[in-house]
C-alpha positions in Angstrom: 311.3 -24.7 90.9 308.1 -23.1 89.0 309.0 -22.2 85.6 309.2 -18.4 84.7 305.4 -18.5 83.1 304.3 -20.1 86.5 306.2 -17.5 88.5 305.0 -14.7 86.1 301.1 -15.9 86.0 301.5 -16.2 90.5 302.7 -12.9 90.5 299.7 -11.3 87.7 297.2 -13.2 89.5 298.2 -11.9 93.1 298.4 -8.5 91.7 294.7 -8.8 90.4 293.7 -9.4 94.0 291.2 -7.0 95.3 292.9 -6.9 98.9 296.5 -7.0 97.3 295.1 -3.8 94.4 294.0 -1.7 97.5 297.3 -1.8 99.9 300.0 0.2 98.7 302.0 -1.7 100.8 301.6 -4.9 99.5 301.3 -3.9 95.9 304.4 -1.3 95.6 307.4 -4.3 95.9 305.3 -6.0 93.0 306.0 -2.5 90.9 309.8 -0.9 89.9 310.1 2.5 90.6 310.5 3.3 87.1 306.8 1.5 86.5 304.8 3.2 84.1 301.6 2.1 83.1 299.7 2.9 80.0 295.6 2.6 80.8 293.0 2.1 78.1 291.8 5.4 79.0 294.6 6.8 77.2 296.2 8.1 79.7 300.1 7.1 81.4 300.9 6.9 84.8 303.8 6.2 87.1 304.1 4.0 90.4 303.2 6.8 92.7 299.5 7.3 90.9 298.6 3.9 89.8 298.8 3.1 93.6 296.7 6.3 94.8 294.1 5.3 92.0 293.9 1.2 93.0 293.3 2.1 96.7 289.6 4.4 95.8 289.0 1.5 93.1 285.6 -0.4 93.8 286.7 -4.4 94.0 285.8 -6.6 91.3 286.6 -10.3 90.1 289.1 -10.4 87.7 290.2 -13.4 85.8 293.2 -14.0 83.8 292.5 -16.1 79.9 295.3 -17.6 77.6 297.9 -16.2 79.8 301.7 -16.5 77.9 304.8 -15.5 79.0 307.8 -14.6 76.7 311.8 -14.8 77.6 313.2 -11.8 76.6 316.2 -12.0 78.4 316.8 -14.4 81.5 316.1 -10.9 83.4 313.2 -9.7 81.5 309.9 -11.3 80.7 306.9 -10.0 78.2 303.3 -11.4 79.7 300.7 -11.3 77.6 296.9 -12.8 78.1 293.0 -12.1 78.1 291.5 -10.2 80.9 287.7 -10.6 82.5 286.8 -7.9 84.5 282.9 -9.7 86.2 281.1 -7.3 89.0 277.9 -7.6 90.2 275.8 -4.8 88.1 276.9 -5.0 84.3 278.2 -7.7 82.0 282.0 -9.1 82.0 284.3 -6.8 80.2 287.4 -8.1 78.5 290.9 -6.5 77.5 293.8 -7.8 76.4 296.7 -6.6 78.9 300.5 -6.8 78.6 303.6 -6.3 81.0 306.9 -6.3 80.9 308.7 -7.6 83.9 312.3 -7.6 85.2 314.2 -9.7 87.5 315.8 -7.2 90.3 318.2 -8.3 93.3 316.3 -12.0 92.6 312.8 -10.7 92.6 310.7 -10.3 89.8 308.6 -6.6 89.3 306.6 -5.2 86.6 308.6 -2.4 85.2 305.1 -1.4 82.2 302.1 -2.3 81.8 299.6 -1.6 79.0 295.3 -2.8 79.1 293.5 -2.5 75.7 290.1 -2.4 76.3 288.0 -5.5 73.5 284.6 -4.1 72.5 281.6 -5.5 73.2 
């Protein structure tokens, strides 16, 4: 059985995919219903908008750097890594993202999420 930071890093790195980001479908079970997400725009959202706003996103590569996952509980999980965000007209941007996840009814979904932009 993969250990919690494999599960955890499987289930960041299938939520990164463009396809996956762009099909409410496929991405809701991945979120609670109680997901919020805090953007480094400032701004907070909930389940409902994050998934409107990832289906008009423009695809990029994203790539996940130092990833570490943290045991809170044997229910809840803090993730924690670097971010590169590559597309094909401007330089790789970086941020340093965090999520809390929480096993439900043996599956695991991301209850917050937070990106911090790094500058340049």
């Amino acid at each position: 059985m993969p250990s919690l930071s494999e599960q955890l890093l499987e289930l960041e790195q299938k939520r990164l995919e463009p396809a996956l980001r762009r099909t409410p479908e496929k991405l809701g079970p991945l979120l609670a219903d109680n997901f919020v997400e805090f953007a480094s725009s400032g701004r907070a959202y909930d389940k409902k908008q994050v998934l409107y706003q990832l289906r008009k996103q423009l695809p990029g590569h994203l790539t996940i750097e130092e990833f570490r996952a943290i045991e809170i509980t044997p229910l809840v999980a803090l993730v924690r890594y670097r971010a590169r965000a590559e597309s094909a007209d401007r330089m790789p941007k970086y941020s340093l993202p965090s999520s809390i996840w929480m096993q439900r009814d043996g599956a695991w979904q991301m209850l917050f999420h937070q990106g911090t932009t790094v500058p340049e």
